[in-house]
C-alpha positions in Angstrom: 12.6 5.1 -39.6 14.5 3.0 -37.0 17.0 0.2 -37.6 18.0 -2.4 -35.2 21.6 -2.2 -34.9 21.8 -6.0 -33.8 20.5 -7.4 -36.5 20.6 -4.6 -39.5 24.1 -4.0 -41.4 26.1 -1.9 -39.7 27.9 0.8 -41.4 31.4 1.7 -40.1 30.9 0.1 -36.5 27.0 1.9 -36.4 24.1 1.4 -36.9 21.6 3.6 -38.6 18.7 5.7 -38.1 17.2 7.3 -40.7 14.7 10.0 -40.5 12.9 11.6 -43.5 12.0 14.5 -41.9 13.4 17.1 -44.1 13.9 19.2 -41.4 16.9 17.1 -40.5 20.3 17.3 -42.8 22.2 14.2 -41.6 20.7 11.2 -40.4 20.9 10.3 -36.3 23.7 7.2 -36.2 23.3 5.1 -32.8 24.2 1.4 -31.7 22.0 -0.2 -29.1 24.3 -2.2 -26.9 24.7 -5.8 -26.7 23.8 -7.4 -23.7 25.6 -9.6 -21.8 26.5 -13.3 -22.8 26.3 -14.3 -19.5 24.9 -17.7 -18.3 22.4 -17.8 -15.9 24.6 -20.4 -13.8 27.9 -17.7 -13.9 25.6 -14.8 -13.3 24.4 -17.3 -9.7 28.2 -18.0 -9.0 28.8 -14.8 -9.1 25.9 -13.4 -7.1 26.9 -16.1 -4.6 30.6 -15.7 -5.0 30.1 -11.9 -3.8 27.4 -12.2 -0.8 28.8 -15.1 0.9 32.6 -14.4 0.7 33.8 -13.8 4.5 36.3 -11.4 5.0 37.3 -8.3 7.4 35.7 -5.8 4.8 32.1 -7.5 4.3 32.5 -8.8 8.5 32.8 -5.6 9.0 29.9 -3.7 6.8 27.8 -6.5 8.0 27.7 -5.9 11.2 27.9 -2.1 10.7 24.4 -2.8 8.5 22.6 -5.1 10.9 23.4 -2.2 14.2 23.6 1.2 12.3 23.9 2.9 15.9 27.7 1.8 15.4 28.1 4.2 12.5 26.6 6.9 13.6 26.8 6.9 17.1 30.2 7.8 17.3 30.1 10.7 14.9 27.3 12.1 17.4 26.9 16.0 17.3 27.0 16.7 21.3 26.3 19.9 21.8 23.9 20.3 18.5 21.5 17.6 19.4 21.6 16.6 23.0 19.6 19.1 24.4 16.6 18.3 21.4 16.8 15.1 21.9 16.2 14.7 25.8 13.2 17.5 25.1 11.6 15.1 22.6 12.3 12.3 24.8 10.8 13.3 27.9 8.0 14.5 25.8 7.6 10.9 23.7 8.3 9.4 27.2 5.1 10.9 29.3 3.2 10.7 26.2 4.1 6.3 26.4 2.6 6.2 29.8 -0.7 6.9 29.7 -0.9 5.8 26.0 0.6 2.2 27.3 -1.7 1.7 30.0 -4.6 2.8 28.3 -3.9 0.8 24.6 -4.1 -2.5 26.9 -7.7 -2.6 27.1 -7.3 -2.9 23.4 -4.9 -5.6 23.5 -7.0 -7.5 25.8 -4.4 -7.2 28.1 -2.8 -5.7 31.6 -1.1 -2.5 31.7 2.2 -3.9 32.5 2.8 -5.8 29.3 2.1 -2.5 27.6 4.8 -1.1 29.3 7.2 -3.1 28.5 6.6 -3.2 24.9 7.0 0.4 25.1 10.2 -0.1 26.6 11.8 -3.1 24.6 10.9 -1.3 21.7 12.7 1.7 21.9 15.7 0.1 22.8 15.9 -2.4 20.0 14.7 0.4 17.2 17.8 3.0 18.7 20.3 -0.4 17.9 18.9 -1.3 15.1 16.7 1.5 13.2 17.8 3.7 10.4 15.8 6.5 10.6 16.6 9.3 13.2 13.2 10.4 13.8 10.0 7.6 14.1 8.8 6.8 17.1 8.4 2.8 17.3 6.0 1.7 20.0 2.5 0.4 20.7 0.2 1.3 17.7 -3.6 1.1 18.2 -4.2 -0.8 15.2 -2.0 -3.2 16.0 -3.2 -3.3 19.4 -7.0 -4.0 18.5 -5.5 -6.4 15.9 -3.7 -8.5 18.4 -6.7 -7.8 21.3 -9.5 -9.8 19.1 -6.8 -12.8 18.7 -6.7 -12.9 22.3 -10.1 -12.5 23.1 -11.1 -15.5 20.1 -8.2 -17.8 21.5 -9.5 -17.2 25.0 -13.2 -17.7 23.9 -12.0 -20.8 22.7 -9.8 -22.1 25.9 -13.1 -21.8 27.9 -12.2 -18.8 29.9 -15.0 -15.8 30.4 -14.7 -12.7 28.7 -17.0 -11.2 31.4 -14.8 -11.6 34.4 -13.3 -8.7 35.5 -10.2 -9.6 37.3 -9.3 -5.9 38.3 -12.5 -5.2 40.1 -12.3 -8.1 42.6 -9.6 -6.5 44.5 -6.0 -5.7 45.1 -4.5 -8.9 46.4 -6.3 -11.0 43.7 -4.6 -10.1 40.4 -2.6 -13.6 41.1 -5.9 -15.6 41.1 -5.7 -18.4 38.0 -8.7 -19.4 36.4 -9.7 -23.1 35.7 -9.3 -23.5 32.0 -11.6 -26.1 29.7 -10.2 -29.2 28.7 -9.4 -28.0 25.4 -5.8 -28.1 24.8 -3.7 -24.9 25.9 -0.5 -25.4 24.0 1.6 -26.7 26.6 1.1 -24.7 28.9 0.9 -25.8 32.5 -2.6 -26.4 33.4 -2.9 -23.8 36.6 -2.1 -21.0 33.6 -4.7 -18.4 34.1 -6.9 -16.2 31.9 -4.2 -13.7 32.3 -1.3 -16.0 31.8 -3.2 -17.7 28.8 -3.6 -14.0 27.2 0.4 -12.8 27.3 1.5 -16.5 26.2 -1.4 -15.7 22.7 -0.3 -12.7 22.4 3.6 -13.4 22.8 3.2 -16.2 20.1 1.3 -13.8 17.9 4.2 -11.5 18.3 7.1 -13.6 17.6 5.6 -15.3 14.7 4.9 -11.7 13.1 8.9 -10.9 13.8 9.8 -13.8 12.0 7.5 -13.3 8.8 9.1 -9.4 8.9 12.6 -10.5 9.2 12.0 -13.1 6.3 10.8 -10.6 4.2 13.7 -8.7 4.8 15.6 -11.8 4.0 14.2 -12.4 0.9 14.1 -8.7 0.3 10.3 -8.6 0.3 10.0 -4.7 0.9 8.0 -4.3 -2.6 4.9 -5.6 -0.7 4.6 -2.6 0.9 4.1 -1.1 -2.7 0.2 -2.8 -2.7 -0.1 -0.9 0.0 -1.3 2.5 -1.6 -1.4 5.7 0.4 -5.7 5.6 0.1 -5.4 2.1 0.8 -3.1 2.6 4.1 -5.9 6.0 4.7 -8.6 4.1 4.5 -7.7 1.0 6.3 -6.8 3.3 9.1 -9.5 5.4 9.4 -11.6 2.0 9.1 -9.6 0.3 12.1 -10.2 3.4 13.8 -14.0 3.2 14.0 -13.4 -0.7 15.4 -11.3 0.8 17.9 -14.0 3.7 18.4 -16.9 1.0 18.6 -14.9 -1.2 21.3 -14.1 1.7 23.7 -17.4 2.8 23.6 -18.8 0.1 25.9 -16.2 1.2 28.9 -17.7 5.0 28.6 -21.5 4.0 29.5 -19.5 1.3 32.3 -21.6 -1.4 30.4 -19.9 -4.8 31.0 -20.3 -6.5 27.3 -18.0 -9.3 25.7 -15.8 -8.3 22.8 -17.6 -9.5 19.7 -15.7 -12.1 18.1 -16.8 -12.7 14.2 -17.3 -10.7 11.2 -19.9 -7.7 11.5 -18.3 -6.6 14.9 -18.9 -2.8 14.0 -22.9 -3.3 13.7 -23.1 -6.2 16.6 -21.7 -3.9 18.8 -24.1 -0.9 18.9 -26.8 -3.1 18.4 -25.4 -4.7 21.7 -24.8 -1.1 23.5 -28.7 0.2 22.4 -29.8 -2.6 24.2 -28.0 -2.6 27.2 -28.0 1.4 27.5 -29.8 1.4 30.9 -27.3 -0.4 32.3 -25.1 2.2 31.9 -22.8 3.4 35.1 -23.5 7.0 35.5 -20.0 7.7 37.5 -18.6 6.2 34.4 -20.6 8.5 32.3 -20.1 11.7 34.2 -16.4 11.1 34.3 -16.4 10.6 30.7 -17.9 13.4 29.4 -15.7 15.4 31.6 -12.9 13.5 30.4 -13.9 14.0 26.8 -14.1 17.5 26.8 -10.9 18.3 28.8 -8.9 16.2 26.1 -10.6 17.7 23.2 -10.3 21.4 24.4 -6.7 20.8 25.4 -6.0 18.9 21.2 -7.8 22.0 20.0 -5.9 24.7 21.4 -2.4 22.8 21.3 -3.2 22.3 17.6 -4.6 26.0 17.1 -1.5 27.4 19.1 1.2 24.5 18.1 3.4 27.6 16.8 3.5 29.1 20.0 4.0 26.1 22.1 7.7 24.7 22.1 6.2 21.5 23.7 2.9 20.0 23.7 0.7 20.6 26.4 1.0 16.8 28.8 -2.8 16.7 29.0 -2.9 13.3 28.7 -0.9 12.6 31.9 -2.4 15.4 33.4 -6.3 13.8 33.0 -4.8 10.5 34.4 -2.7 11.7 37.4 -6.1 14.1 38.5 -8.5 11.0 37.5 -6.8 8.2 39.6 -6.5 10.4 42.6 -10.2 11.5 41.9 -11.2 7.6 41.8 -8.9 6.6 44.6 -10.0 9.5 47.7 -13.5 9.4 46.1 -13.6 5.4 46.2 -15.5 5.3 43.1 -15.0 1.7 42.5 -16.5 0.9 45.9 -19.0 3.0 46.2 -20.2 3.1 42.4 -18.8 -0.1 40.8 -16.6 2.1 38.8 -14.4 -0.6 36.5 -11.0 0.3 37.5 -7.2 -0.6 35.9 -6.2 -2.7 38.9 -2.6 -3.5 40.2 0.3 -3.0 38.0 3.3 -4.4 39.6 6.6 -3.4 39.6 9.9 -4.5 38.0 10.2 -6.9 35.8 8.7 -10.7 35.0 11.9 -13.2 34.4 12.2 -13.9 30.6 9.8 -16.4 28.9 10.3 -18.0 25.2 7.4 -17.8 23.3 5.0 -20.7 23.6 5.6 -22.7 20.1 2.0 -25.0 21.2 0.0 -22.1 20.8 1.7 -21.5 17.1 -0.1 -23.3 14.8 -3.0 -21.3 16.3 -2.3 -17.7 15.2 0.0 -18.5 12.5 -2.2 -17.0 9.6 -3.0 -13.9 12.1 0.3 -12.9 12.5 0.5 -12.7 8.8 -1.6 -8.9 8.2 0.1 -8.2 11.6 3.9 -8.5 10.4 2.5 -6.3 6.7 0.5 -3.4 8.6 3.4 -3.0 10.8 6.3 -3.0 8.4 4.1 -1.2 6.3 3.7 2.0 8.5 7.1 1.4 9.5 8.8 2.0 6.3 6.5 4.9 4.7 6.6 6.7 7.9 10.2 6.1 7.7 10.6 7.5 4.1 8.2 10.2 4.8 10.7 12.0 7.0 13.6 11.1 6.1 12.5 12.5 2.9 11.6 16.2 4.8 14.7 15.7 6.5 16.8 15.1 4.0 18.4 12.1 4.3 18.0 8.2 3.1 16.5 5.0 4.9 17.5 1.5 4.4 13.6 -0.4 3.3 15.3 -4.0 4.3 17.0 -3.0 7.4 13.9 -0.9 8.7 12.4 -4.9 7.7 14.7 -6.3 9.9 14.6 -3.5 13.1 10.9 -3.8 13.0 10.7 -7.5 12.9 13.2 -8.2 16.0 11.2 -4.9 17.8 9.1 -8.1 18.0 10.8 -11.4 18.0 13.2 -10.3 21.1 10.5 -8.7 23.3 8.2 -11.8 22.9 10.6 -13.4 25.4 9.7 -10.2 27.7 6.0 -10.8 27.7 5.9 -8.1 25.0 3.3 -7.9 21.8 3.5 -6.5 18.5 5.0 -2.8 17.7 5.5 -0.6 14.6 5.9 3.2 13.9 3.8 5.5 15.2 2.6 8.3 13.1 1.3 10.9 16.6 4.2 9.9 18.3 6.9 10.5 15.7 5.4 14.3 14.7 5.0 14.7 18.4 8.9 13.6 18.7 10.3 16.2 15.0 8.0 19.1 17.1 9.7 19.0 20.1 13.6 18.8 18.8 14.2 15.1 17.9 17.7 15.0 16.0 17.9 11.7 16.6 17.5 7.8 18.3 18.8 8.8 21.3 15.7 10.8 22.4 14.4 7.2 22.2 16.8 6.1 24.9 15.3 8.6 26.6 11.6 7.6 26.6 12.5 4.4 27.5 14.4 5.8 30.6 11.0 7.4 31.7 8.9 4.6 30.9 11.3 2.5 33.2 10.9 4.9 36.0 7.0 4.0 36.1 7.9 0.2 35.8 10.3 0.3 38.5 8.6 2.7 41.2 5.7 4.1 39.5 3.4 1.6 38.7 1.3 0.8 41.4 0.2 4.2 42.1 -2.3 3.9 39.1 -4.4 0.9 40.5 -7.3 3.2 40.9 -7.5 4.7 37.5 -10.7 4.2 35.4 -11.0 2.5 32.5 -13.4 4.7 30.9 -10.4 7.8 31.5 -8.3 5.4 29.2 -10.7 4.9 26.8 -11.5 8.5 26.6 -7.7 8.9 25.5 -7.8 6.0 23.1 -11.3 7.7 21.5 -9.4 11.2 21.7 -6.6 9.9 19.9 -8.3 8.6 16.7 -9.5 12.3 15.7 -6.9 12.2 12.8 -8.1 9.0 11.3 -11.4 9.8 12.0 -11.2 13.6 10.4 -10.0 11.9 7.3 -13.7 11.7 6.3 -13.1 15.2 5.3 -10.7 14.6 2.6 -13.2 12.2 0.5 -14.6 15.2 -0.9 -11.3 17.0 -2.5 -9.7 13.3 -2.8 -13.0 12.3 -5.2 -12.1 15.6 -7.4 -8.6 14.7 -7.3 -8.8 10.8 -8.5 -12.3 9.2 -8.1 -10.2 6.0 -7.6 -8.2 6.5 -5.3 -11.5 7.9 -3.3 -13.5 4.7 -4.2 -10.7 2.2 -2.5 -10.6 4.6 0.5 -14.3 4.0 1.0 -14.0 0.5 -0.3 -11.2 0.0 2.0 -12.8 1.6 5.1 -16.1 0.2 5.0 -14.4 -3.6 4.6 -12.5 -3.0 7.8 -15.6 -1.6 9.7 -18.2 -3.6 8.5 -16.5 -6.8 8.5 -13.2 -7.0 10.0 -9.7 -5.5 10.0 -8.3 -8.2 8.2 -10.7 -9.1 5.7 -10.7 -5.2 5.0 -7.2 -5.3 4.2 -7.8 -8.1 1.7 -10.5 -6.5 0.4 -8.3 -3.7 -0.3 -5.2 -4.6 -1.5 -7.4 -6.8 -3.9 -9.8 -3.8 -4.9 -6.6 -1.9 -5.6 -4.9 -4.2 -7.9 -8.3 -4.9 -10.1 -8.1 -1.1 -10.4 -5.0 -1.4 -11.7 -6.3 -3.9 -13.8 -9.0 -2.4 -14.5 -7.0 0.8 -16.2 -4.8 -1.2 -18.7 -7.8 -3.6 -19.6 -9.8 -0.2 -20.9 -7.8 2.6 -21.2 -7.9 5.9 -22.5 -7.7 5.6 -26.6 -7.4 8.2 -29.3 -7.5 9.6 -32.5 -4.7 12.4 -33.1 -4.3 15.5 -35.2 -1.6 17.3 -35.5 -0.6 20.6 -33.6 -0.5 24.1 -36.4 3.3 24.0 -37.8 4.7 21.6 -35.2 6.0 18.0 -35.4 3.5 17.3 -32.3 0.1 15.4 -32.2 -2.9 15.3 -29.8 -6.1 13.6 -29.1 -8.8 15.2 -31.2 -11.5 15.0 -28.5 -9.7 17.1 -25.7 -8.1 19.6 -27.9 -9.5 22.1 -30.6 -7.7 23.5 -34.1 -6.1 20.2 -34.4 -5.3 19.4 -38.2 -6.2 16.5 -39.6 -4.0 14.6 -41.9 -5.1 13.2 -45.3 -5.6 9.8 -45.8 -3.9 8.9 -42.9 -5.2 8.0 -39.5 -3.3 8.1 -36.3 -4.4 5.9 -33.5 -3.0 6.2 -30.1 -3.4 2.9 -27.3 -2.3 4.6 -23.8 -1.4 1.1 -21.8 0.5 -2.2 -22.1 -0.8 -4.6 -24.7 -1.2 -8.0 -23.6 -3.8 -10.7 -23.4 -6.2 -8.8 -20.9 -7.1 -6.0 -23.6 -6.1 -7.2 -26.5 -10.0 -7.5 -27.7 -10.2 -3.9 -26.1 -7.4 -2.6 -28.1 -9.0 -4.3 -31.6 -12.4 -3.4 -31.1 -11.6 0.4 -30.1 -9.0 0.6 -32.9 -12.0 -0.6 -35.6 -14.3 2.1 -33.9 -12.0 4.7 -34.2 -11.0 4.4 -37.5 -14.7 3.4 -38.8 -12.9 0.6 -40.6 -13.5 -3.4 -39.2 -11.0 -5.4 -41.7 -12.6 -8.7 -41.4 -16.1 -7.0 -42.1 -14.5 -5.0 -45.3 -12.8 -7.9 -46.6 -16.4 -9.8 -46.5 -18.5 -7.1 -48.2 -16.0 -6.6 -50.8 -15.9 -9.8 -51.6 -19.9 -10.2 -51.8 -19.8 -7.6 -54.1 -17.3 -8.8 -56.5 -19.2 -12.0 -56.4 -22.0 -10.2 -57.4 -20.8 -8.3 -60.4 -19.5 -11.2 -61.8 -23.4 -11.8 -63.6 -23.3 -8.5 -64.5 -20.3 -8.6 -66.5 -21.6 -11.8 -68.4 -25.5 -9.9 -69.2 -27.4 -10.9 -66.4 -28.6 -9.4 -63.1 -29.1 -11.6 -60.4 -29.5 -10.8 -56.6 -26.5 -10.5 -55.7 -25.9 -7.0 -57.0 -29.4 -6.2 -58.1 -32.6 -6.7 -56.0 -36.0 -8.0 -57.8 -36.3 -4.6 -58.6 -33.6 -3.4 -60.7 -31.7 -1.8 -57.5 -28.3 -2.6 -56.3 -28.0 -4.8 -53.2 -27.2 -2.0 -50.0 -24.6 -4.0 -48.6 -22.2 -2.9 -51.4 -23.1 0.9 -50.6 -22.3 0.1 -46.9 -18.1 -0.3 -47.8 -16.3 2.5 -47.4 -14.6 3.9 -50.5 -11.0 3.3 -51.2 -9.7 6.6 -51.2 -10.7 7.6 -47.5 -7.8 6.5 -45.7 -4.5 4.2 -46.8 -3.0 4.4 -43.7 -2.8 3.8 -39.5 -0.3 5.1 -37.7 -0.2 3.3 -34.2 1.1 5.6 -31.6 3.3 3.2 -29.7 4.7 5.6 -27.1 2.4 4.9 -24.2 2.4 1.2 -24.7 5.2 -0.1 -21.8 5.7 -3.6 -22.5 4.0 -6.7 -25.0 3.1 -10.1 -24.1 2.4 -13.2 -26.6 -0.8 -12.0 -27.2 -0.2 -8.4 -27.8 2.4 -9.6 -30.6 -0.1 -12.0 -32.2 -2.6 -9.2 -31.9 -0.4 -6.6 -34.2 0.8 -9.0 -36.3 -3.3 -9.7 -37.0 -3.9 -6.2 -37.8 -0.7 -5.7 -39.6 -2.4 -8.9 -42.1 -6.0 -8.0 -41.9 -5.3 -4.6 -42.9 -3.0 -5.1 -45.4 -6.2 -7.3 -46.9 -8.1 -4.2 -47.8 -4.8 -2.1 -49.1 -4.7 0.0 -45.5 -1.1 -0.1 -44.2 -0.2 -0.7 -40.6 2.9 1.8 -39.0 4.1 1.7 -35.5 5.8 4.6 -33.8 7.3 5.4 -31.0 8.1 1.7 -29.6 10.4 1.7 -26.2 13.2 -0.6 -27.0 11.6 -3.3 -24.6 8.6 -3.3 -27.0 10.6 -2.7 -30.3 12.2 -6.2 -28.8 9.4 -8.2 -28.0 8.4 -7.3 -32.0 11.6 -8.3 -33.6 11.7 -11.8 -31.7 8.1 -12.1 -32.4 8.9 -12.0 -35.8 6.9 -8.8 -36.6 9.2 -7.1 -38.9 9.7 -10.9 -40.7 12.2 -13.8 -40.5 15.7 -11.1 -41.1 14.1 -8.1 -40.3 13.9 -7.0 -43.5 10.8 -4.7 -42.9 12.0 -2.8 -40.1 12.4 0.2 -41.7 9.4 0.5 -43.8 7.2 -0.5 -39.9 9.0 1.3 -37.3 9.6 4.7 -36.5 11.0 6.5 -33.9 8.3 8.8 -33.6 4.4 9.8 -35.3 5.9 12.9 -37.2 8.4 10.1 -38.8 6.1 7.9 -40.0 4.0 10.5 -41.2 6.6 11.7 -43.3 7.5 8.7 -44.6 4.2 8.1 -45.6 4.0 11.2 -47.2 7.5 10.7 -49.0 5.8 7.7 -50.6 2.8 9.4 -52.1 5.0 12.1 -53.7 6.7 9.3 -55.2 3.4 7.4 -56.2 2.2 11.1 -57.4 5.7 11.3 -59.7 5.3 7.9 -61.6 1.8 8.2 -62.8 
């Protein structure tokens, strides 16, 4: 039995709690604490008093917090780590090339831009990160995310999807396009499709670096927890085949419009079977060369990734050989071969972001700023967990979100942790964020004197590289089968998830899928697993009857066991399987006993009337139908799995506490967590003083079923 030592008499500064076991000599003495009398107005002072207080110390940590580089920095191991982090560098920093130029076509956008994100990125991350090992960068998902912004802002603006600046020529990548009346955001009227695209997508940017840092602010990191690990799966695998669908188009060399709307997925193949004899066949042929170069190469590097100290560069290697194949061959002359066009060198003077064009992606930046602090952070945890060391969730919040805000005056879009990237970067000898000083050196070498020399470069090459890339997203199809025998929920809201994002658009998918998730969660409070128990041969332990066998029964005494919170979204769940169970409906039992006892009240007097006899002399059948009074006496709740109460869960036990004590069956609880034993006592369960506590509550089943059997022996000894 348990006594609350707040409100029960305490006995020489304790208070008590019994036990009747017999295997127990003394009883178990323990005081709950007594929280603290604090007012919610000191407790705010205080709070207050602590985080805004300005003084050398908290100067000091703050600034140490905000740029962790100045921590560790200093305490650098030279010898240790240098050499593994320029490897992992150089690696990451080949790796960015290629992957830059060739993620613009899914940003909508020119190479150069990709570039410098790449560049900013790494920079801001090695200030202001606190993991040693993620590689923060341009991420495909984001990429597509932020490309179909573009493209519908664009659409809107009155500018043509079709035109193909780069294929006009070299001199002509200045050329401005006469925009449509509609409002730009005040931008100067002779700004171009090109100029109009950096200014969306710098917007789009800086608005999602502002929602991340706010969140850090407001230390929003527990959105991330929606975010489940299927979820996160299946969204990317999802994104993957939208990424998958848009490339395809630049394989064939088939000039189509980026669909705009939901249904993209289906619109575009429908779009590509019909078009299909337009198809360029230099773009084809390169292609399929393409392809199987980069898959051979992934195969074997994964195959022999034991053997290899450093990935094999095929991805640089397929570019370099493809642009000077494209530029002596004069493919795009002679075959109308779409090509990548000028990238210039050095760097565009600063910008601020254009706040016009605002209002306009506002609610876009919104999935933007949560997929990419999202990846951030659990890629974060992941390895600082395998490597054995901790990550701040808030700081990562606010490294990610200026990643964003600061390069958005560089004609930079949105970044976030890469998972390739950063296992390509641990591989290769990463120690720490220096390696991403690096990468940004060698991504700074092509922007300064590189550039140009990949004017000729064909855009199906790049969109071989972005296909190529997606195999691990796209190979998590594999996993359904072992992840369906493993949870069959988790597998339904990866498919769920997926075919949202596929079938009808990245970020409705998400929605979909944070919501399916949660009424999954729902879903397993409002009807969880119930049971009868029995108890285990000579032990004090008790399982479910259905899932275990030799189980003992115990007399007259059922034990009931509720495996989730009890509140108002199961509360009829929680009743109806708790009559089932026990084969005993109160309310029913009350009414047929009372029919009955109305109908042998004739009886008694002589007479037989229908009540208890039928025309014929027999008794009425509803009186057989009540269970006899000697089945059961007793229900022991099993309390243990049962995390928290609300209103409705108290009124609910108080009801069955009352309707049961109607028909003589007593109502025990056991195992309550102090949060619920709470929630009872101010409920006013155990009564106004809490007189009944120890007679109601016990600290576990085997208790109450002694107590219960300590009260028929002493039933049994006054008859």
């Amino acid at each position: 039995m348990l006594v609350d030592s707040m409100n029960a008499p305490r006995m020489d500064g304790q208070a008590e709690l019994e036990r009747t076991d017999p295997g127990l000599q003394i009883p178990i003495l323990i005081q709950r604490q007594a929280p603290p009398q604090k007012s919610l107005r000191e407790t705010a002072k205080a709070s207050l008093r602590k985080k805004c207080s300005l003084t050398p110390t908290t100067l000091k940590d703050a600034i140490l917090g905000f740029f962790p580089v100045i921590g560790w920095l200093p305490k650098y191991r030279f010898r240790e780590y240098i050499v593994g982090d320029i490897m992992s560098g150089l690696v990451i920093g080949v790796i960015l090339v290629p992957q830059a130029i060739a993620y613009s076509l899914l940003a909508g956008l020119k190479p150069i831009y990709s570039l410098y994100t790449s560049f900013f990125s790494n920079i801001i991350y090695f200030l202001m990160g606190t993991s040693r090992h993620v590689s923060v960068g341009i991420f495909s998902l984001l990429c597509l995310m932020v490309g179909q912004v573009v493209d519908r802002e664009l659409q809107l603006a009155g500018f043509d999807l079709n035109e193909d600046v780069a294929a006009a020529g070299r001199n002509d990548s200045n050329e401005t396009f006469p925009a449509s009346e509609l409002p730009l955001g005040g931008l100067s009227p002779e700004c171009g499709k090109e100029c109009y695209a950096i200014s969306i997508a710098t917007a789009l940017t800086f608005l999602a670096g502002v929602y991340q840092v706010l969140m850090g602010l407001f230390r929003l990191g527990f959105v991330s927890t929606y975010l489940s690990q299927p979820l996160l799966d299946g969204f990317a695998t999802g994104a993957s085949l939208t990424i998958l669908t848009s490339q395809v188009k630049y394989l064939f060399g088939i000039k189509l419009p980026r669909y705009q709307g939901y249904g993209m997925f289906l619109a575009t193949w429908v779009n590509m079977i019909r078009n299909i004899t337009q198809a360029n066949v230099c773009d084809v042929l390169t292609s399929a060369v393409c392809l199987t170069v980069l898959i051979t190469a992934k195969e074997l590097t994964e195959r022999y990734k034991k053997k290899l100290r450093v990935p094999l560069p095929t991805e640089l290697v397929v570019i370099v050989t493809a642009t000077l194949v494209s530029h002596f061959g004069k493919l795009h002359e002679r075959y109308g071969s779409s090509i990548s066009g000028d990238i210039p060198t050095g760097f565009i003077p600063p910008q601020a972001p254009s706040f016009g064009l605002m209002h306009r992606v506002a609610l876009d930046a919104v999935p933007i700023a949560v997929i990419g602090f999202a990846f951030t952070v659990s890629l974060s945890e992941m390895f600082a967990k395998n490597y054995g060391y901790t990550i701040r969730a808030n700081q990562e919040m606010f490294a990610v979100g200026f990643c964003n805000i600061i390069p958005s005056f560089f004609h930079c879009y949105t970044t976030s942790a890469a998972l390739s990237k950063t296992l390509v970067k641990t591989s290769t000898g990463c120690h720490t964020q220096v390696s991403s000083v690096v990468s940004a050196a060698v991504v700074l070498l092509v922007l300064l004197f590189l550039a140009p020399l990949f004017y000729s470069l064909q855009k199906c090459v790049l969109a071989c590289i972005i296909i190529v890339s997606l195999k691990g997203a796209l190979w998590k199809f594999r996993d359904v089968p072992r992840q369906y025998r493993v949870n069959k929920t988790d597998a339904l809201i990866w498919c769920v998830t997926m075919a949202s994002c596929a079938l009808i658009s990245i970020e409705i998918g998400l929605l979909v899928g944070v919501l399916f998730s949660v009424f999954c969660v729902v879903g397993r409070t409002q009807h969880p697993h119930v049971a009868l128990l029995g108890q285990i041969e000579s032990t004090v332990f008790y399982e479910d009857n259905r899932k275990y066998e030799n189980l003992l029964p115990i007399p007259k005494i059922r034990i009931f066991r509720f495996e989730a919170p009890l509140y108002y979204a199961n509360k009829d769940f929680f009743l109806k399987s708790l009559y089932k169970m026990t084969g005993l409906d109160p309310t029913l039992e009350a009414a047929k006993r009372k029919k009955c006892e109305r109908g042998k009240a004739p009886m008694d007097g002589g007479h037989v009337g229908k009540g208890a006899l039928g025309e014929l002399g027999q008794a009425d059948p509803s009186c057989h139908l009540v269970p006899k009074q000697g089945e059961f006496h007793t229900i022991i709740i099993d309390c243990s799995s049962v995390l928290f109460l609300d209103t409705a869960g108290i009124g609910t036990l108080k009801n069955v506490w009352k309707d049961y004590k109607a028909v003589n069956v007593a109502i025990l609880l056991a195992g309550c967590n102090p949060s619920v034993t709470e929630s009872l006592r101010r409920g006013g369960y155990f009564g106004n003083d809490d007189s009944s506590m120890k007679e109601l509550l016990f600290y576990n089943v085997h208790g109450a079923v002694q107590f219960v059997r300590s009260r028929e022996q002493v039933v049994d000894s006054t008859l």
